[in-house]
BALO-722152 format. One record per atom (N, C-alpha, C): residue in one letter; chain; atom name; z, x, y. Coordinates in steps of 0.02 Angstrom, whole numbers. Each point is the difference from the previous one (the first is absolute). Layout:
% residues N
+------+-----+------+--------+--------+--------+
! type ! mol ! atom !     pz !     px !     py !
+------+-----+------+--------+--------+--------+
!    a !   A !   CA !      Z !      X !      Y !
...
+------+-----+------+--------+--------+--------+
% end
This chain:
% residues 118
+------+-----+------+--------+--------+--------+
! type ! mol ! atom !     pz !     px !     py !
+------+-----+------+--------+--------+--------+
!    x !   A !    N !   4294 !    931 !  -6274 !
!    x !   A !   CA !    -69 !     16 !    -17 !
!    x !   A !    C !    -29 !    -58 !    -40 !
!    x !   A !    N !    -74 !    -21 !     26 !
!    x !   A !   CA !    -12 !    -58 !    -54 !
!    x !   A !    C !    -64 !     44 !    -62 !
!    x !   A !    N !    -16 !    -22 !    -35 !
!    x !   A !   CA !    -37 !     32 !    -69 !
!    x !   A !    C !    -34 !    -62 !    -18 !
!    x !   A !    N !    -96 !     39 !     -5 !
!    x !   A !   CA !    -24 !    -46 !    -21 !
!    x !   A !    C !    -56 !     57 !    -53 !
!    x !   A !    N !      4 !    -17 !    -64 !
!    x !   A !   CA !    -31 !     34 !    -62 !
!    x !   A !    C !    -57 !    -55 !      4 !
!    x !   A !    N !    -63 !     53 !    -20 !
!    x !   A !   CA !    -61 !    -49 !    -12 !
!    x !   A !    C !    -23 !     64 !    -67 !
!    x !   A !    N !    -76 !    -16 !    -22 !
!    x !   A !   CA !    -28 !     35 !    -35 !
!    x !   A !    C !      4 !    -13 !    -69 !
!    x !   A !    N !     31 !    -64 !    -12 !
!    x !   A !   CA !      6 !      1 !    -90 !
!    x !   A !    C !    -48 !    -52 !     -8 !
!    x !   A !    N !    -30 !    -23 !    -88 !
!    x !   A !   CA !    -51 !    -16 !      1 !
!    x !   A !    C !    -30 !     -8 !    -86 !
!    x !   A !    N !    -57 !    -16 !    -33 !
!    x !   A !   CA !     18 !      7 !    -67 !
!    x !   A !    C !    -43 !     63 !     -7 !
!    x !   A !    N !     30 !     31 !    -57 !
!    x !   A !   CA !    -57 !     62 !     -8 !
!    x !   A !    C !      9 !     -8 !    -89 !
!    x !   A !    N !    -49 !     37 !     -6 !
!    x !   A !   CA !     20 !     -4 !    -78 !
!    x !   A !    C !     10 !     81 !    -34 !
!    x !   A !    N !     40 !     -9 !    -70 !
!    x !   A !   CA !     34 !     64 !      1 !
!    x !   A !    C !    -36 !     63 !    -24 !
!    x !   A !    N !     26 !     33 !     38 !
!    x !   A !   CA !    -39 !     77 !     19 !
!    x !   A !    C !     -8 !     16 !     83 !
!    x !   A !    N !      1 !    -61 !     10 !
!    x !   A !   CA !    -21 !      8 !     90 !
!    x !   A !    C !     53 !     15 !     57 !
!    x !   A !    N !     -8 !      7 !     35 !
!    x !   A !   CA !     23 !     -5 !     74 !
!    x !   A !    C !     25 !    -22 !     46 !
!    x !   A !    N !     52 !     20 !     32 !
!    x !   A !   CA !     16 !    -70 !     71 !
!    x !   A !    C !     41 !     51 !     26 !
!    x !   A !    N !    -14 !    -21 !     67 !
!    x !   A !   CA !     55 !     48 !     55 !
!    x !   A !    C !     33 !    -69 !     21 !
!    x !   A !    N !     50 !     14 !     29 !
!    x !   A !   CA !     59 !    -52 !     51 !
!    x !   A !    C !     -9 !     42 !     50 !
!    x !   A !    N !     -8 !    -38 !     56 !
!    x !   A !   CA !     47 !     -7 !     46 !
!    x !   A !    C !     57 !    -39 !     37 !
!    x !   A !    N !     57 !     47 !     24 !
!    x !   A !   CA !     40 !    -40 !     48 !
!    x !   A !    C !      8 !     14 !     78 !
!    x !   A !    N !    -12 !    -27 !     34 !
!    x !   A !   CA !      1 !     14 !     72 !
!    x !   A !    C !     48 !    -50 !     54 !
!    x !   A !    N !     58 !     29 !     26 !
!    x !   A !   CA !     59 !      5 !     20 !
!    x !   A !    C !    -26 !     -9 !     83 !
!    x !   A !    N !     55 !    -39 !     32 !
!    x !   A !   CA !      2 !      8 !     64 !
!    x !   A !    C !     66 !    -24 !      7 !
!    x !   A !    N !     22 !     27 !     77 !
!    x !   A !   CA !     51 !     -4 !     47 !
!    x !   A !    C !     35 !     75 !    -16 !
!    x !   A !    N !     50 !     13 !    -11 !
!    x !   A !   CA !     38 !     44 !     -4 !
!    x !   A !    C !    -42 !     57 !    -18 !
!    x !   A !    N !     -2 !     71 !     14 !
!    x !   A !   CA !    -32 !     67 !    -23 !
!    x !   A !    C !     -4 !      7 !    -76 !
!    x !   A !    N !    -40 !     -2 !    -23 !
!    x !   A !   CA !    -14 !    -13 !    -56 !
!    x !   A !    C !     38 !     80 !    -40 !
!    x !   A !    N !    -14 !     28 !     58 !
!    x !   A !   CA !     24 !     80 !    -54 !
!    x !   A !    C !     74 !     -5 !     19 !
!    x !   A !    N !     26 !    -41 !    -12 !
!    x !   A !   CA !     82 !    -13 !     13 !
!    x !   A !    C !     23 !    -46 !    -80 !
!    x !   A !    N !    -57 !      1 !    -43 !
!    x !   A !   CA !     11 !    -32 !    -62 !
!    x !   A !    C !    -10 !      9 !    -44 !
!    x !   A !    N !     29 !     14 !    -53 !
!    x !   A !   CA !     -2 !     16 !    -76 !
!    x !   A !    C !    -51 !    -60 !     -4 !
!    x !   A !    N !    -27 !      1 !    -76 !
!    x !   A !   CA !    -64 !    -43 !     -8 !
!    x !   A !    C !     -3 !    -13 !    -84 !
!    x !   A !    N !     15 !    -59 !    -27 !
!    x !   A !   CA !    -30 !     -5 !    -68 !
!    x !   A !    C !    -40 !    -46 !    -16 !
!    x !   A !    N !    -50 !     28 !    -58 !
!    x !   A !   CA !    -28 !    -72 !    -43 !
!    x !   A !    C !     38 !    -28 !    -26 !
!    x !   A !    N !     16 !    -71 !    -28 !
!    x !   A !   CA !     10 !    -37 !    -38 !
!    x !   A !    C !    -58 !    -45 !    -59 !
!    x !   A !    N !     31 !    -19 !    -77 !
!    x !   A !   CA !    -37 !    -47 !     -9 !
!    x !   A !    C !     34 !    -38 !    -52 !
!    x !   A !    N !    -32 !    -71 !     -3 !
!    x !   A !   CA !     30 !    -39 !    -38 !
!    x !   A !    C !    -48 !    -59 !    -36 !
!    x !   A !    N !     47 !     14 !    -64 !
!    x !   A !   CA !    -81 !    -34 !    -45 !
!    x !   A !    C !     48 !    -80 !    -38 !
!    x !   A !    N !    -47 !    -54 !     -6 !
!    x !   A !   CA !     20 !    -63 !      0 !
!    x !   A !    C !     54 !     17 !    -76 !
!    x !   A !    N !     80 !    -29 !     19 !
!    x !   A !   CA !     48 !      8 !    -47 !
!    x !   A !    C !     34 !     53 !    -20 !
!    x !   A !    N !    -19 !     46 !     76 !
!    x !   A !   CA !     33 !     84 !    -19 !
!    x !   A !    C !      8 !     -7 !     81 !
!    x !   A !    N !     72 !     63 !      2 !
!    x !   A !   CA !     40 !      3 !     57 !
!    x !   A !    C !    -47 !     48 !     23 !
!    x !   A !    N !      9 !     -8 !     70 !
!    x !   A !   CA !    -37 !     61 !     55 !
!    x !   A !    C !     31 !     54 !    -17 !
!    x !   A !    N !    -50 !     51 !      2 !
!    x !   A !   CA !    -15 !     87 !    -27 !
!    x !   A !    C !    -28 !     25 !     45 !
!    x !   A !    N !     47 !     36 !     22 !
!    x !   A !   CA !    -37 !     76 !     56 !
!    x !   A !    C !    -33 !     48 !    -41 !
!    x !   A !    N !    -65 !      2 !     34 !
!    x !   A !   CA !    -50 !     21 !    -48 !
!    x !   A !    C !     -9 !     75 !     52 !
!    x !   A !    N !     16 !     25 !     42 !
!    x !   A !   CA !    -12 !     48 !     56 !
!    x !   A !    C !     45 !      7 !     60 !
!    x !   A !    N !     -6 !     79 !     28 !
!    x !   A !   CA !     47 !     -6 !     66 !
!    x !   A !    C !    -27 !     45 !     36 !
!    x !   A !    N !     14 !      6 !     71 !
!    x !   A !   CA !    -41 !     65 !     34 !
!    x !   A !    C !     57 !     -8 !     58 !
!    x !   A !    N !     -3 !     65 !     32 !
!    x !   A !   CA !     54 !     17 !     32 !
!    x !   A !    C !    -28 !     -6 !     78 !
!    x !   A !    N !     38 !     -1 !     31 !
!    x !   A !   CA !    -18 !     -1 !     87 !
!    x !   A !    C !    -43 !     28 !     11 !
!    x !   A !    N !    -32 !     76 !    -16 !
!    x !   A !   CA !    -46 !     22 !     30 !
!    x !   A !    C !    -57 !      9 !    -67 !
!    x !   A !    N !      9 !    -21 !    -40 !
!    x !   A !   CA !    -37 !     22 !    -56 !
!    x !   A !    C !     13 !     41 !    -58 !
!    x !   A !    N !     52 !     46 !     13 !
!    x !   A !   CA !      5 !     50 !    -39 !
!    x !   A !    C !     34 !     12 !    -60 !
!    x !   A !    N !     28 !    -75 !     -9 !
!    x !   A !   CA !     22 !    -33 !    -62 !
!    x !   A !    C !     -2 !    -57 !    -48 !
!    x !   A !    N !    -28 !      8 !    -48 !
!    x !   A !   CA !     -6 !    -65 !    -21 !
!    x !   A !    C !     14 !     12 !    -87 !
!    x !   A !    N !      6 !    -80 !    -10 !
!    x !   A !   CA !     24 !    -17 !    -87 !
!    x !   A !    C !    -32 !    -36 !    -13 !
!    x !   A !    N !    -30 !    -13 !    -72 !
!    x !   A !   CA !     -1 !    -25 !    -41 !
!    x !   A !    C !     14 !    -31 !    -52 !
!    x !   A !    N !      2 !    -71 !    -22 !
!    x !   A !   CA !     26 !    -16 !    -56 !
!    x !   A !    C !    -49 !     41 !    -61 !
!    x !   A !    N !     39 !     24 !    -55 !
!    x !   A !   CA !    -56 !      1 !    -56 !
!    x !   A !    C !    -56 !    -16 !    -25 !
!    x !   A !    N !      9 !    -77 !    -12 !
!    x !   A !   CA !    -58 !    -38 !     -3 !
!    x !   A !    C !    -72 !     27 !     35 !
!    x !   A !    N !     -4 !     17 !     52 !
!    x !   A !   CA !    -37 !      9 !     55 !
!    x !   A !    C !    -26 !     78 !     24 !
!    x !   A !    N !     51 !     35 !    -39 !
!    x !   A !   CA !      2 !     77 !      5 !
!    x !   A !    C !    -83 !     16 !     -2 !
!    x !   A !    N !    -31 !     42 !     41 !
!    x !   A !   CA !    -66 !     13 !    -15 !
!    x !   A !    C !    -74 !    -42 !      8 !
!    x !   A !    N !     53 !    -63 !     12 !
!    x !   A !   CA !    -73 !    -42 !     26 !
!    x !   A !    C !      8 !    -28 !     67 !
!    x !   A !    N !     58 !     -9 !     52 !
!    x !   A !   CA !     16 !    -17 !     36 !
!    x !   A !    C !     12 !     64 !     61 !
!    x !   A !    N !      3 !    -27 !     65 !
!    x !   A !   CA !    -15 !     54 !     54 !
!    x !   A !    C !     41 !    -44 !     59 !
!    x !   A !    N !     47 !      9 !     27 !
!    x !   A !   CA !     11 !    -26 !     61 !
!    x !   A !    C !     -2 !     45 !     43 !
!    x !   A !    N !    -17 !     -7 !     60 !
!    x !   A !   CA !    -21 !     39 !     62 !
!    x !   A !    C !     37 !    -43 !     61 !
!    x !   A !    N !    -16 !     28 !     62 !
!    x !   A !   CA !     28 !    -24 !     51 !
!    x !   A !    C !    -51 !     31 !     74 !
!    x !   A !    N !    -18 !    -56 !     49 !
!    x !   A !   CA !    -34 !     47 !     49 !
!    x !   A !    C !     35 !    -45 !     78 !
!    x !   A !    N !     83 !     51 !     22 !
!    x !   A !   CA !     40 !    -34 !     28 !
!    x !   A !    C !    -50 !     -4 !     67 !
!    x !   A !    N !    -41 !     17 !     21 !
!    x !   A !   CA !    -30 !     13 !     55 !
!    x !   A !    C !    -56 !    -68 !      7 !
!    x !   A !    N !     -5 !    -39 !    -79 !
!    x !   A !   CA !    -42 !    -63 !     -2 !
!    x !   A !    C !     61 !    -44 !    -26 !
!    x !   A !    N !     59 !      9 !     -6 !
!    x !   A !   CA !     53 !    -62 !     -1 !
!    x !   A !    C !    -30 !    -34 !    -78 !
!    x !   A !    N !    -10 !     62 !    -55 !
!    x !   A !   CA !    -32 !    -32 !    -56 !
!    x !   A !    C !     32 !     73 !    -40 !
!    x !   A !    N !      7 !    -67 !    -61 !
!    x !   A !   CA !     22 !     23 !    -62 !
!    x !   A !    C !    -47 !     -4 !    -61 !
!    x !   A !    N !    -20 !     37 !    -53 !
!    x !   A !   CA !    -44 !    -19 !    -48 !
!    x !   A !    C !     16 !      9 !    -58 !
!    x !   A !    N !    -20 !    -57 !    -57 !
!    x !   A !   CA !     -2 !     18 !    -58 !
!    x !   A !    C !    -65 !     17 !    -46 !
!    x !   A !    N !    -14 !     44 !      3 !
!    x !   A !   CA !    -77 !     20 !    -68 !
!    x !   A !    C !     27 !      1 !    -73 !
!    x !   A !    N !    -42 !    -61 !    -21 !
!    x !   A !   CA !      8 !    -13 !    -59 !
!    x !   A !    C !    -50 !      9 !    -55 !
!    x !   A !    N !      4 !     55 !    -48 !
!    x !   A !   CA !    -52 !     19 !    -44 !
!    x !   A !    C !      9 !    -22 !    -76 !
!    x !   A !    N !    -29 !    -12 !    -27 !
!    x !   A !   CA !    -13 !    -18 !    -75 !
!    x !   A !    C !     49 !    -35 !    -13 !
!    x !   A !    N !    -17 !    -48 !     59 !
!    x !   A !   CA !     63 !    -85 !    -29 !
!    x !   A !    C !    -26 !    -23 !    -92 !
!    x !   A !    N !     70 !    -39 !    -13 !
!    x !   A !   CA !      8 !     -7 !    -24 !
!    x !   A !    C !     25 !    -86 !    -14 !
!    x !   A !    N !     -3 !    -42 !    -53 !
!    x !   A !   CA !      4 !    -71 !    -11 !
!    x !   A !    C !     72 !    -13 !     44 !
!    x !   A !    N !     43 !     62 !    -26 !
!    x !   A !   CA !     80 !     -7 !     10 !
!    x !   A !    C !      1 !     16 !     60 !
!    x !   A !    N !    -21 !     31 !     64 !
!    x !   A !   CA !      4 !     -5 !     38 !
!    x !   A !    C !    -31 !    -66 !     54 !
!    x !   A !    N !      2 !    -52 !    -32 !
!    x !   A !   CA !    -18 !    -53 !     37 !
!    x !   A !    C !     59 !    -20 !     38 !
!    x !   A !    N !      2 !    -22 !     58 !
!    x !   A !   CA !     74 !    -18 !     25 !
!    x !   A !    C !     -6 !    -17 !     70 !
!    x !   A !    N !      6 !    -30 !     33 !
!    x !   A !   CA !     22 !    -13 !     82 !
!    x !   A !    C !     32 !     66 !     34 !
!    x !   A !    N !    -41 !     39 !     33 !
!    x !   A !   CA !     45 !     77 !     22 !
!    x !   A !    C !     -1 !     -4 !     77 !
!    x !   A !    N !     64 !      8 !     21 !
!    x !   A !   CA !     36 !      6 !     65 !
!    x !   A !    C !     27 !     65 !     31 !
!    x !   A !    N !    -18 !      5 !     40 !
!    x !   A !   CA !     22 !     42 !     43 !
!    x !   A !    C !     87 !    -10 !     46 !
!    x !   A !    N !     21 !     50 !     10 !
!    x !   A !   CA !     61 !     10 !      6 !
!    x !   A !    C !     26 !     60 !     29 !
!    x !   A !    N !     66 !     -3 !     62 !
!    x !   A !   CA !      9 !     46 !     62 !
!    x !   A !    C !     71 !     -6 !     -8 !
!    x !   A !    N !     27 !     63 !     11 !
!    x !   A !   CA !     66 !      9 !     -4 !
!    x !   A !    C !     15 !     29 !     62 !
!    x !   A !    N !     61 !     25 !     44 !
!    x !   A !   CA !     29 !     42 !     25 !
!    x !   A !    C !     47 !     58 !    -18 !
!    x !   A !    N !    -12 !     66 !     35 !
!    x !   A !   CA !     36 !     25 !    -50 !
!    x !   A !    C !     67 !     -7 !     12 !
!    x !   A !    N !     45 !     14 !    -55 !
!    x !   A !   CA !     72 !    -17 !     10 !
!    x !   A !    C !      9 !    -36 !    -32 !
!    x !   A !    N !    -43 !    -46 !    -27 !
!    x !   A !   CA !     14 !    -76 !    -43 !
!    x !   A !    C !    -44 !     22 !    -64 !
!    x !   A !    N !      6 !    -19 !    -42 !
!    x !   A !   CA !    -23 !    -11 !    -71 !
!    x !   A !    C !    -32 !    -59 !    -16 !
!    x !   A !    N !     -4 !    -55 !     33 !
!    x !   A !   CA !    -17 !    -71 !     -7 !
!    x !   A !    C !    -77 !     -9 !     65 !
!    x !   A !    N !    -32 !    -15 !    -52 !
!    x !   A !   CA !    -62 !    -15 !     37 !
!    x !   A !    C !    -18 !    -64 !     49 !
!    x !   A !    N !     17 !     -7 !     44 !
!    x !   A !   CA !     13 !    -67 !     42 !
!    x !   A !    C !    -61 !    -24 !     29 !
!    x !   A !    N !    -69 !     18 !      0 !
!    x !   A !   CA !    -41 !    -10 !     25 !
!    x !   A !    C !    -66 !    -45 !    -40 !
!    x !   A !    N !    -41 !    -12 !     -6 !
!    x !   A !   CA !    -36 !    -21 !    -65 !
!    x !   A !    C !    -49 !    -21 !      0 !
!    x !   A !    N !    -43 !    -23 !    -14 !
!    x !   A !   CA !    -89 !      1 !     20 !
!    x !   A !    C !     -3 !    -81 !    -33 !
!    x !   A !    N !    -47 !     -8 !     -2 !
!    x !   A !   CA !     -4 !    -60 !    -42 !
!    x !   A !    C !    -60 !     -3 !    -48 !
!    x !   A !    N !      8 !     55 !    -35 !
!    x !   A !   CA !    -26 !      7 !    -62 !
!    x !   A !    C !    -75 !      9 !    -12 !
!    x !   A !    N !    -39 !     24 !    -54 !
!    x !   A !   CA !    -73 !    -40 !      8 !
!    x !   A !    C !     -3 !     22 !    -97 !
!    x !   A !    N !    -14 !    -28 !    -22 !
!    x !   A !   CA !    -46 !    -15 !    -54 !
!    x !   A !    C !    -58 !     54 !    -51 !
!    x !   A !    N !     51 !     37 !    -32 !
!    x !   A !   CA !    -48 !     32 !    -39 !
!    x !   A !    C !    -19 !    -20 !    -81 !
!    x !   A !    N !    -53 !      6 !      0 !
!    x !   A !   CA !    -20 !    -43 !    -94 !
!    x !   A !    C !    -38 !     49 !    -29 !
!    x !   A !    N !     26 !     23 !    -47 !
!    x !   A !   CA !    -47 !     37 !    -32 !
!    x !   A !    C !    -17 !    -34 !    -68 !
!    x !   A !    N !    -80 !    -15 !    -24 !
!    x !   A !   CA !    -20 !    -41 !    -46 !
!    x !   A !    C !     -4 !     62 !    -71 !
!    x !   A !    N !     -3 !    -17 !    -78 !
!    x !   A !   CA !      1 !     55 !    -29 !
!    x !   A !    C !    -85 !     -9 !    -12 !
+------+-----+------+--------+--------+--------+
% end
């Protein structure tokens, strides 16, 4: 499956941003699905997860209550809604596809760019 995340952007804090990631080749509802993010001098952090059909998903803390991932396998798209960002959530966030059976996310987007100004 290849992964391409768009939708990040600067906002300033209090505001808004959805992600998307949108997947092709392989059936998309054949894949576990996470956000990632990673901020300059800090290791990549799974910030979210959603399950094959939707009906599961996690959260990191951080994010508890302002964050939303969704999934619409029928548009080969994954989303992140992001509410009342924050400075600390500035970071390069990627998208990411697993199979199930494996624990290791092998798939990977190539990132896009979120800034939140204070």
């Amino acid at each position: 499956v290849q992964l391409q995340a768009s939708g990040g952007g600067l906002v300033q804090a209090g505001g808004s941003l959805r992600l998307s990631c949108v997947a092709s080749g392989r059936t998309f509802s054949s894949y576990y699905m996470g956000w990632f993010r990673q901020s300059p001098g800090k290791e990549r952090e799974l910030v979210a997860t959603i399950s094959r059909f939707g009906s599961n998903t996690y959260y990191v803390d951080s994010v508890k209550g302002r964050f939303t991932t969704s999934r619409d396998n029928a548009k080969n798209t994954m989303y992140l809604q992001m509410n009342t960002l924050q400075p600390g959530d500035t970071a390069v966030y990627y998208c990411a596809a697993r199979l199930g059976g494996s624990e290791a996310y092998a798939y990977w987007g190539q990132g896009t760019l979120v800034t939140v100004s204070s």
